[in-house]
PyMOL Python script that loads the backbone (N, CA, C, O; Angstrom):
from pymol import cmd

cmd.read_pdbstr("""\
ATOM      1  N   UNK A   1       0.808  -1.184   0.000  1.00  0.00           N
ATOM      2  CA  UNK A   1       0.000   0.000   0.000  1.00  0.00           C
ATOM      3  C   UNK A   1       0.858   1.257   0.000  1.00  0.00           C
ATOM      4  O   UNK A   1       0.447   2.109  -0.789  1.00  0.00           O
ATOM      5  N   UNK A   2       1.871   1.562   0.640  1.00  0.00           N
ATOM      6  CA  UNK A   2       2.740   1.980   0.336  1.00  0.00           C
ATOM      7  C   UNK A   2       3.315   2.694  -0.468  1.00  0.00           C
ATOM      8  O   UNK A   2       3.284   3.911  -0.285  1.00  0.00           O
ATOM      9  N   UNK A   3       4.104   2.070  -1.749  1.00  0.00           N
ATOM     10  CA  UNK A   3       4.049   2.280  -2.324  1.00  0.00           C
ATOM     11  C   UNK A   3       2.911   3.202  -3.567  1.00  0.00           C
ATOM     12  O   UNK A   3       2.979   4.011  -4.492  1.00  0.00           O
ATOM     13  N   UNK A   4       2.098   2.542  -2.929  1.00  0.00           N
ATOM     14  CA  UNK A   4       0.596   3.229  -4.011  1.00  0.00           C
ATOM     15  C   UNK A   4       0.437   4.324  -3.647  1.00  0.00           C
ATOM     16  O   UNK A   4       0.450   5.255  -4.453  1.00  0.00           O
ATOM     17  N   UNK A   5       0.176   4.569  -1.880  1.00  0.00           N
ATOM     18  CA  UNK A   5      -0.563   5.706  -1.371  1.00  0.00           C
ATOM     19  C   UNK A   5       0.277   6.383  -0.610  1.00  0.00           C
ATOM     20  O   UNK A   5       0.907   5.594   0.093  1.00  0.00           O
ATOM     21  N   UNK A   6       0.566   7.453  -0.432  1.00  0.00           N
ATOM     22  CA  UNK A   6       1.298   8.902   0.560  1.00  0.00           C
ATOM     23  C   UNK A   6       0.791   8.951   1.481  1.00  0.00           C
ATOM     24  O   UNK A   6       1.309   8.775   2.583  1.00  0.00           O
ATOM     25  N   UNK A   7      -0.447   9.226   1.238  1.00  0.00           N
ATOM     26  CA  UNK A   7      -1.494   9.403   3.016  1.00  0.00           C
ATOM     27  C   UNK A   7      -3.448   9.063   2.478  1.00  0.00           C
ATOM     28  O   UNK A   7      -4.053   8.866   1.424  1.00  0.00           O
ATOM     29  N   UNK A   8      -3.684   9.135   3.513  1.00  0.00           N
ATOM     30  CA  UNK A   8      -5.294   9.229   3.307  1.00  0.00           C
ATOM     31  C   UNK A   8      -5.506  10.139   4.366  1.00  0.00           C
ATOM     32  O   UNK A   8      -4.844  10.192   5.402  1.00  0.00           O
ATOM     33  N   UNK A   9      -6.793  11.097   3.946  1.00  0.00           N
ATOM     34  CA  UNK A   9      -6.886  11.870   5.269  1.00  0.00           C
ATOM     35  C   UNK A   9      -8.280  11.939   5.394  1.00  0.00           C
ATOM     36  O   UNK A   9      -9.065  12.359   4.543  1.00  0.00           O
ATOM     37  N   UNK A  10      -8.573  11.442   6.659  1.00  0.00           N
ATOM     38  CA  UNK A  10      -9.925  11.198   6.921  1.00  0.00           C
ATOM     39  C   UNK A  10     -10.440  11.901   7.747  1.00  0.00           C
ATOM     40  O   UNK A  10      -9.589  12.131   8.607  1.00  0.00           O
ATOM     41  N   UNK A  11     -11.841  12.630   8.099  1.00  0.00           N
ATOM     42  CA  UNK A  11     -12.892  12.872   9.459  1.00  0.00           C
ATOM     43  C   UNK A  11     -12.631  12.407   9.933  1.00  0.00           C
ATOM     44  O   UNK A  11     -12.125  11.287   9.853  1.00  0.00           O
ATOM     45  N   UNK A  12     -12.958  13.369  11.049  1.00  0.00           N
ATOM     46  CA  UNK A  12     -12.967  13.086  12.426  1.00  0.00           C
ATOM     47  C   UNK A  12     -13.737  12.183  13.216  1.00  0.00           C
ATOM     48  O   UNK A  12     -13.487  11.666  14.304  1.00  0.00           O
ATOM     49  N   UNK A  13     -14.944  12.074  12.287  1.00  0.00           N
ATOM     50  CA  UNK A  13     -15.999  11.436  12.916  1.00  0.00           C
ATOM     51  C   UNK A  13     -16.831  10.756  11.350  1.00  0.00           C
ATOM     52  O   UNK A  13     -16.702  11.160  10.194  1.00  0.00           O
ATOM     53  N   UNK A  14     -17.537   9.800  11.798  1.00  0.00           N
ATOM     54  CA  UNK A  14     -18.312   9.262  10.236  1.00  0.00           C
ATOM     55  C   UNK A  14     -19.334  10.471   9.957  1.00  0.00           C
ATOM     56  O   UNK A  14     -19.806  11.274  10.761  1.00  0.00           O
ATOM     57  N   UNK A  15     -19.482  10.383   8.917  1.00  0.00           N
ATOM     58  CA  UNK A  15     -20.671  11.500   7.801  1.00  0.00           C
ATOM     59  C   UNK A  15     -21.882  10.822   8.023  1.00  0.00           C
ATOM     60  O   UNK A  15     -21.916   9.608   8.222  1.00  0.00           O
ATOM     61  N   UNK A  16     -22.907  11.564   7.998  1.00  0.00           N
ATOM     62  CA  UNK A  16     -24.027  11.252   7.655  1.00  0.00           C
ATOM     63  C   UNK A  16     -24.480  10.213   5.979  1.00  0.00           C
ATOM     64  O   UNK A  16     -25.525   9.645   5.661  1.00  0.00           O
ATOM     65  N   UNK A  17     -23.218  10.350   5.295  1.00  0.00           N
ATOM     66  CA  UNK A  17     -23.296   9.774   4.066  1.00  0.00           C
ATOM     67  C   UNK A  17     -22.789   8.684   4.298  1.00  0.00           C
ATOM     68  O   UNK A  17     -22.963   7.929   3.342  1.00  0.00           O
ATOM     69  N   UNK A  18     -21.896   7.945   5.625  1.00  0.00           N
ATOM     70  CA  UNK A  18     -21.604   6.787   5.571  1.00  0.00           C
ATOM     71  C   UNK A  18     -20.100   6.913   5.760  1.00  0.00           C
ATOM     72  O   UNK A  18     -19.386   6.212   6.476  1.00  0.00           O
ATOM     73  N   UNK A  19     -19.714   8.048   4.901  1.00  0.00           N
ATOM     74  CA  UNK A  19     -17.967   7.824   4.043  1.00  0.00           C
ATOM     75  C   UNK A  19     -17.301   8.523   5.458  1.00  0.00           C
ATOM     76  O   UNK A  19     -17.922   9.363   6.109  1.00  0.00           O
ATOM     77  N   UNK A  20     -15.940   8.037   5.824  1.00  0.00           N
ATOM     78  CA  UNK A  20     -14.789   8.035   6.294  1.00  0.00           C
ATOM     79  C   UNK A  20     -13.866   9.203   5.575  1.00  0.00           C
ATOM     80  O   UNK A  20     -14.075  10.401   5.769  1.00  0.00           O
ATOM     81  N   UNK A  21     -13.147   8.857   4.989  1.00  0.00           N
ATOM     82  CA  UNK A  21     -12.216   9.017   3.898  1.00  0.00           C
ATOM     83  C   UNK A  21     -12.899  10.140   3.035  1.00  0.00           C
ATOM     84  O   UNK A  21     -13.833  10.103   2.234  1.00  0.00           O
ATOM     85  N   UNK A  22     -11.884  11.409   3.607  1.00  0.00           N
ATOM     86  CA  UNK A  22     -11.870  13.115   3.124  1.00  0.00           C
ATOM     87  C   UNK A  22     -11.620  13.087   1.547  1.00  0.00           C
ATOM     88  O   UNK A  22     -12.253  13.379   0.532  1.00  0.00           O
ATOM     89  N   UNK A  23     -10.115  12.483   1.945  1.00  0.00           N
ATOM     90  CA  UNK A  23      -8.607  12.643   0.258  1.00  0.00           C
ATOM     91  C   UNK A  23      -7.941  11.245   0.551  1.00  0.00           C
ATOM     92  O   UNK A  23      -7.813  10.511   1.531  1.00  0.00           O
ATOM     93  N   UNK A  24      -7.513  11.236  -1.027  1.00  0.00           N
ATOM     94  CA  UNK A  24      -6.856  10.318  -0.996  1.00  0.00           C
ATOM     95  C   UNK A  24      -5.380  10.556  -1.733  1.00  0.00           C
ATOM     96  O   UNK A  24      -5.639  10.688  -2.929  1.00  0.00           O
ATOM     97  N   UNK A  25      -3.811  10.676  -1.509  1.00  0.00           N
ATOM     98  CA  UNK A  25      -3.071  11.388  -2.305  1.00  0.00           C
ATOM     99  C   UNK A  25      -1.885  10.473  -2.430  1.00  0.00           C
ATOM    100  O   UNK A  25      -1.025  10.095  -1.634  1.00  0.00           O
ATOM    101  N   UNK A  26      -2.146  10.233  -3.772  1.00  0.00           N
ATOM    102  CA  UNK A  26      -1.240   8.813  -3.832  1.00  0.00           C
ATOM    103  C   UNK A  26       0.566   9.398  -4.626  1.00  0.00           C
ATOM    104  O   UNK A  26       1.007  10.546  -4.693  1.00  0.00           O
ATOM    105  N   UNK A  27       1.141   8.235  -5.051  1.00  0.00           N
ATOM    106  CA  UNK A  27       2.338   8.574  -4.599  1.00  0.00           C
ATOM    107  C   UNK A  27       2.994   8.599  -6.182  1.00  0.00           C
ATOM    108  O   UNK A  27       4.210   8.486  -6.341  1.00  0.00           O
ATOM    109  N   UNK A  28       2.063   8.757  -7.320  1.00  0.00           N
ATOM    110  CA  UNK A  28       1.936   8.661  -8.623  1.00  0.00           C
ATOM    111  C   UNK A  28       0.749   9.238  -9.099  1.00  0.00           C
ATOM    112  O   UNK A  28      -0.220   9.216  -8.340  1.00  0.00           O
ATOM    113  N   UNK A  29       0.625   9.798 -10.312  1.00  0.00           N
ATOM    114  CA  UNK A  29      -0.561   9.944 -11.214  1.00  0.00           C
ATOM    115  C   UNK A  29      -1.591   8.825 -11.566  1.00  0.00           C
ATOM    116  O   UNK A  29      -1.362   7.737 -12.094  1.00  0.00           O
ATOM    117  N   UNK A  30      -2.775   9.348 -11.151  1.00  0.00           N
ATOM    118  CA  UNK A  30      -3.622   8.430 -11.471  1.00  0.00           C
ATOM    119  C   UNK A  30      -4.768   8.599 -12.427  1.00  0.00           C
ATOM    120  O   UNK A  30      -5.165   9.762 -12.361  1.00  0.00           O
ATOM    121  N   UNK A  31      -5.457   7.876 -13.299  1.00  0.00           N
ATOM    122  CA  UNK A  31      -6.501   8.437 -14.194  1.00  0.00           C
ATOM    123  C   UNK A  31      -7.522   8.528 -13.741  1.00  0.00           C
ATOM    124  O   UNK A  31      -8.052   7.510 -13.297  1.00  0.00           O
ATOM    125  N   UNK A  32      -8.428  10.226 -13.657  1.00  0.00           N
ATOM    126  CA  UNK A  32      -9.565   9.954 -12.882  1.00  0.00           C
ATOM    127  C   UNK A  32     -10.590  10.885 -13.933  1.00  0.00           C
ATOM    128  O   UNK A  32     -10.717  12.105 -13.832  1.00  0.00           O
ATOM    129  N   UNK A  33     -11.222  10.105 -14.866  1.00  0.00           N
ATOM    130  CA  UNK A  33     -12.104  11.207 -15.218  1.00  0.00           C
ATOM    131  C   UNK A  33     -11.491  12.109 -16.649  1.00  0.00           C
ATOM    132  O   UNK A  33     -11.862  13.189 -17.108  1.00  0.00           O
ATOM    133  N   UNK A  34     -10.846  11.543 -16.918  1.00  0.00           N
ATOM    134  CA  UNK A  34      -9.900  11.490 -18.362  1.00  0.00           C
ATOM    135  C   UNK A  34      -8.698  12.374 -17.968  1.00  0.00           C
ATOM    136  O   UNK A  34      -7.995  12.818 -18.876  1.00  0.00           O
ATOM    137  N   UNK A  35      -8.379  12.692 -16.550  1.00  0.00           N
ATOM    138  CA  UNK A  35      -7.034  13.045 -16.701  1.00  0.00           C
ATOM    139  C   UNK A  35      -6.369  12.431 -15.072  1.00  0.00           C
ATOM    140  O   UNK A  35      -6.973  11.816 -14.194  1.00  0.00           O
ATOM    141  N   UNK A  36      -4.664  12.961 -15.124  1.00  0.00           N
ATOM    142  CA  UNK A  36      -4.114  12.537 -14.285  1.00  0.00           C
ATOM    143  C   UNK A  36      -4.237  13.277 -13.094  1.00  0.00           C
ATOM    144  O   UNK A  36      -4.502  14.479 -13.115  1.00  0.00           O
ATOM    145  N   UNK A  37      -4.041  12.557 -11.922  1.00  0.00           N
ATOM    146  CA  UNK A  37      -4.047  13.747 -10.504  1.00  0.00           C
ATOM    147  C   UNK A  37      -3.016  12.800  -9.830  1.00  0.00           C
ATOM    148  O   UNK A  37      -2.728  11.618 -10.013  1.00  0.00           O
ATOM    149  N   UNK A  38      -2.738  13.397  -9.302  1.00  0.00           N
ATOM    150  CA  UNK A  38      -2.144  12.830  -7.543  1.00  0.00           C
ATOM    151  C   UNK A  38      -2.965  12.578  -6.255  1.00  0.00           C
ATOM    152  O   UNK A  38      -2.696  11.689  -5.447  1.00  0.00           O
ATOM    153  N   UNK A  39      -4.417  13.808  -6.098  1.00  0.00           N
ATOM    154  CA  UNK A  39      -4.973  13.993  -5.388  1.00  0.00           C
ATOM    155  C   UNK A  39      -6.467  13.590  -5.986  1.00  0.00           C
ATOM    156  O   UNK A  39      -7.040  13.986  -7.001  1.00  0.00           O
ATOM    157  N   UNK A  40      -6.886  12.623  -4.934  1.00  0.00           N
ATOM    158  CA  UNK A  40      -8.775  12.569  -4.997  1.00  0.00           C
ATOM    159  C   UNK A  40      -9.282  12.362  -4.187  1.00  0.00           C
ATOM    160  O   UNK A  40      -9.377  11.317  -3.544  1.00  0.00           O
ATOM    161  N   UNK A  41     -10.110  14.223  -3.933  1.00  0.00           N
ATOM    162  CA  UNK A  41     -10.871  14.682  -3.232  1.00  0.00           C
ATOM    163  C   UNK A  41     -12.034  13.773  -2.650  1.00  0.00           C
ATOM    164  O   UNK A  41     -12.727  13.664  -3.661  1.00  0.00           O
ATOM    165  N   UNK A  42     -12.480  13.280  -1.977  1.00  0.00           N
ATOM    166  CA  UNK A  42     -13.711  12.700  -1.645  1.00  0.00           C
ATOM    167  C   UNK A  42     -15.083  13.325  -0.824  1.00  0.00           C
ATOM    168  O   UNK A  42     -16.032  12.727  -0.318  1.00  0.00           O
ATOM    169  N   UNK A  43     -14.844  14.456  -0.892  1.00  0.00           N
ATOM    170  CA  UNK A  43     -15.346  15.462  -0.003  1.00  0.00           C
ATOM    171  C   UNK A  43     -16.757  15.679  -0.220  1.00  0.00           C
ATOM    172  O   UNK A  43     -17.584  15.740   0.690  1.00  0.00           O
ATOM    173  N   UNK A  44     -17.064  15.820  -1.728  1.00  0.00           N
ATOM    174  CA  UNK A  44     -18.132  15.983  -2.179  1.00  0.00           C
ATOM    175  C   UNK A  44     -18.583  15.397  -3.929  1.00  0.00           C
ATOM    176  O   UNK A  44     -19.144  15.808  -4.944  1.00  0.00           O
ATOM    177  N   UNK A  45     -17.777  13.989  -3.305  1.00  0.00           N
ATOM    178  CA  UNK A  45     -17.824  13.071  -4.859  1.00  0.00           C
ATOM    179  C   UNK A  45     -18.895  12.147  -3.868  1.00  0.00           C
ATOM    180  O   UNK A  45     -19.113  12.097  -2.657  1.00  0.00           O
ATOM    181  N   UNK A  46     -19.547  11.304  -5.339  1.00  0.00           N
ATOM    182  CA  UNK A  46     -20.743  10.502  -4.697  1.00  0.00           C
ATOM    183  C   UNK A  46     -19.716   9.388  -5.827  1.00  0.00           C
ATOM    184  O   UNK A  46     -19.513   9.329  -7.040  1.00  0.00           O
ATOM    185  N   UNK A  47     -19.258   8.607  -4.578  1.00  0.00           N
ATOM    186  CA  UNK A  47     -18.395   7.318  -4.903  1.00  0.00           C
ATOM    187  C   UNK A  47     -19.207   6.015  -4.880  1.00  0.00           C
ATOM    188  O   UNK A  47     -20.205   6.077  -4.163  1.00  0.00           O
ATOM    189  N   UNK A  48     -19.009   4.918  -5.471  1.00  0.00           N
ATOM    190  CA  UNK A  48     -19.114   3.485  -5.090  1.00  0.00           C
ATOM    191  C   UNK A  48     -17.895   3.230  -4.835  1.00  0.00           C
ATOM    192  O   UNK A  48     -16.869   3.699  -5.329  1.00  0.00           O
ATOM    193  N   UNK A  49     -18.165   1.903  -3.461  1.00  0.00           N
ATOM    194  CA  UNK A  49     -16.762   0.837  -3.122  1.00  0.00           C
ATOM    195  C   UNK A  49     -16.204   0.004  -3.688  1.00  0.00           C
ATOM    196  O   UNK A  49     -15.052   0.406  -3.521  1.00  0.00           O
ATOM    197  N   UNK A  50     -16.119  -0.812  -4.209  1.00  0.00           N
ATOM    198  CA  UNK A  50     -16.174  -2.257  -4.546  1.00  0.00           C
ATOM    199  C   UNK A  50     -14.388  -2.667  -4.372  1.00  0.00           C
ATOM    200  O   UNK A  50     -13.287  -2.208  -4.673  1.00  0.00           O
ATOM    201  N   UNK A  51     -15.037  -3.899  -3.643  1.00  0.00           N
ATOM    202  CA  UNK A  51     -13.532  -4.839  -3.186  1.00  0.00           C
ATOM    203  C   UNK A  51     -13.632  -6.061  -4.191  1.00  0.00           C
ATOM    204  O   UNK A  51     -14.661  -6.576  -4.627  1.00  0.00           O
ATOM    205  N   UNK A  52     -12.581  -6.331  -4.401  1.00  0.00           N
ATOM    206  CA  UNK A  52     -12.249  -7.468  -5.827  1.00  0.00           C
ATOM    207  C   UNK A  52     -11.578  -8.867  -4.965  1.00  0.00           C
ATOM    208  O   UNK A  52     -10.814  -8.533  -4.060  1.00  0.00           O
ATOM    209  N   UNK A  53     -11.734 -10.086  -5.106  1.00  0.00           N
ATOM    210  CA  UNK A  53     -10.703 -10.673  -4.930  1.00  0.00           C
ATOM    211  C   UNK A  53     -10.575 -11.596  -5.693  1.00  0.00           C
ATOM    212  O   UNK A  53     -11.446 -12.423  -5.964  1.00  0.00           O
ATOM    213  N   UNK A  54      -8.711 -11.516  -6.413  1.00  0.00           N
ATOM    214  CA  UNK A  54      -8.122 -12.141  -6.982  1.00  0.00           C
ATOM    215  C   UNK A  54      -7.517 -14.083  -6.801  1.00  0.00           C
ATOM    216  O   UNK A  54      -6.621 -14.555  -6.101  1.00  0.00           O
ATOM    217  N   UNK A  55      -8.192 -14.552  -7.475  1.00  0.00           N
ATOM    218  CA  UNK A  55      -7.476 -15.612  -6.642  1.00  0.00           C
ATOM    219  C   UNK A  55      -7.249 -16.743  -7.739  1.00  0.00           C
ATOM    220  O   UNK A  55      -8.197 -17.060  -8.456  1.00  0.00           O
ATOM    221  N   UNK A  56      -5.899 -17.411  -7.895  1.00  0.00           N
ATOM    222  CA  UNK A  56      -5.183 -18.504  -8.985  1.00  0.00           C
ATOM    223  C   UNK A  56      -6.506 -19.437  -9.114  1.00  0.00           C
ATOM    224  O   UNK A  56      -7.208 -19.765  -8.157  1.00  0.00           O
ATOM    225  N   UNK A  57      -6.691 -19.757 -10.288  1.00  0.00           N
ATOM    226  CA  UNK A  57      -7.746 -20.648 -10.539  1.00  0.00           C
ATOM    227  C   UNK A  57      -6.753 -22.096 -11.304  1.00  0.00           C
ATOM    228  O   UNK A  57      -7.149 -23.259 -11.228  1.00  0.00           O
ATOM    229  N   UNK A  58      -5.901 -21.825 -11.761  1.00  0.00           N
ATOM    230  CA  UNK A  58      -5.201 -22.369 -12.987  1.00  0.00           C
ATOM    231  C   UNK A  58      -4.300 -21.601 -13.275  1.00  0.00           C
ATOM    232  O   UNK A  58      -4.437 -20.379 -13.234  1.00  0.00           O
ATOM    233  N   UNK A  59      -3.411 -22.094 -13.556  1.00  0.00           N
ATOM    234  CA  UNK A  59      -1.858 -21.452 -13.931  1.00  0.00           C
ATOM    235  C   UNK A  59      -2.348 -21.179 -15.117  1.00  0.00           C
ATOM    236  O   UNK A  59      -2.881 -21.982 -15.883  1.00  0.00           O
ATOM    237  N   UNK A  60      -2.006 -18.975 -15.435  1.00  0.00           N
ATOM    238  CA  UNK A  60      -2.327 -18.429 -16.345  1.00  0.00           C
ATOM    239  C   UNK A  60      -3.338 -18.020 -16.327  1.00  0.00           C
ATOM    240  O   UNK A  60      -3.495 -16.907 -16.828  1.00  0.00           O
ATOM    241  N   UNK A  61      -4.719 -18.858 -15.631  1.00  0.00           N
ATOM    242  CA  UNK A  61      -5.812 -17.714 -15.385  1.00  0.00           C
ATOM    243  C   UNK A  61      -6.458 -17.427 -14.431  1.00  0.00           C
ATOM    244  O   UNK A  61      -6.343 -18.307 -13.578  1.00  0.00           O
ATOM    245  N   UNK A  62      -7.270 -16.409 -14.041  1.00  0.00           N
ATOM    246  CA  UNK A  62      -7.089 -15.633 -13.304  1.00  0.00           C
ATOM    247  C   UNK A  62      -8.857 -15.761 -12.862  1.00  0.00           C
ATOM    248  O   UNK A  62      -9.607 -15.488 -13.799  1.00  0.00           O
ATOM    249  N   UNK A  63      -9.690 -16.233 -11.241  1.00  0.00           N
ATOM    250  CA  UNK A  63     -10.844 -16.412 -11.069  1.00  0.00           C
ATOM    251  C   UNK A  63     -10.782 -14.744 -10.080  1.00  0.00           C
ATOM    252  O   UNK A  63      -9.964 -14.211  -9.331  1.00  0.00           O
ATOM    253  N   UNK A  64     -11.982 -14.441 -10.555  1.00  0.00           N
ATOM    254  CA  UNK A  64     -12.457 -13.107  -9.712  1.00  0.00           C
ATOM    255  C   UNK A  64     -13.551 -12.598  -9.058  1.00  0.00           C
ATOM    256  O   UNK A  64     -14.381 -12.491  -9.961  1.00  0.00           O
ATOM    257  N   UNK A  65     -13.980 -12.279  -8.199  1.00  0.00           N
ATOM    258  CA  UNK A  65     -15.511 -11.917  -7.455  1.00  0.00           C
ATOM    259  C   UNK A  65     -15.337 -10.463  -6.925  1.00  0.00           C
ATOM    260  O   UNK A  65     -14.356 -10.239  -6.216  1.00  0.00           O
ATOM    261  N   UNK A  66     -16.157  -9.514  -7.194  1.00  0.00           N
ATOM    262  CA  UNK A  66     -16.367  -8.506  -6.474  1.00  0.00           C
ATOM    263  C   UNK A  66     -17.602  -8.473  -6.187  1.00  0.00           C
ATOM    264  O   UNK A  66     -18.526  -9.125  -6.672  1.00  0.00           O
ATOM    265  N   UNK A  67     -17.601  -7.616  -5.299  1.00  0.00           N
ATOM    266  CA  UNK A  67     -19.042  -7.154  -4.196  1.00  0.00           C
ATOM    267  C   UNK A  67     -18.947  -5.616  -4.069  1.00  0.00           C
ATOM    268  O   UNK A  67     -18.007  -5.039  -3.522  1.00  0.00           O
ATOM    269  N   UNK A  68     -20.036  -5.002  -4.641  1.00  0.00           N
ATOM    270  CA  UNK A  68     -20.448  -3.571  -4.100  1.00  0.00           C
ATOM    271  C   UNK A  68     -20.184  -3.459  -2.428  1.00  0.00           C
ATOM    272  O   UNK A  68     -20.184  -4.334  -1.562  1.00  0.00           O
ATOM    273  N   UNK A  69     -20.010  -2.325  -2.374  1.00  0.00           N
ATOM    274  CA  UNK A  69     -20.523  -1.579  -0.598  1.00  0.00           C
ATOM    275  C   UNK A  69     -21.216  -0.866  -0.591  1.00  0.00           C
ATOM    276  O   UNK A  69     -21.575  -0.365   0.474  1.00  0.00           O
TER     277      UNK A  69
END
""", "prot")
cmd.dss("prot")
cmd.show_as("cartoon", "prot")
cmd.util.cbc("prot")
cmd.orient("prot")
């Protein structure tokens, strides 16, 4: 993670919207929206979650499941 991310900076307290997580300011350019940033705001974006997991099915390919939050 590390590598990926610089910091996250979160409230103090949870939102009425659920969300944690203010900014997110990673440690490279990222594509958001047809261009690059470093920084994404979460302040007043209406985000979805979704967690992926990767897992060897067969050498060479690749089984996957995600789930909304």
């Amino acid at each position: 993670m590390k590598a990926f991310i610089e910091r996250i900076e979160m409230f103090p307290e949870k939102r009425k919207d659920g969300s944690w997580i203010k900014k997110i300011v990673f440690n490279f350019p990222v594509p958001v929206d047809g261009e690059e940033v470093k920084e994404l705001p979460l302040e007043t974006e209406t985000t979805v979650e979704t967690v992926v997991l990767l897992t060897p099915k067969i050498e060479g390919t690749i089984m996957w499941k995600s789930r909304y939050l």
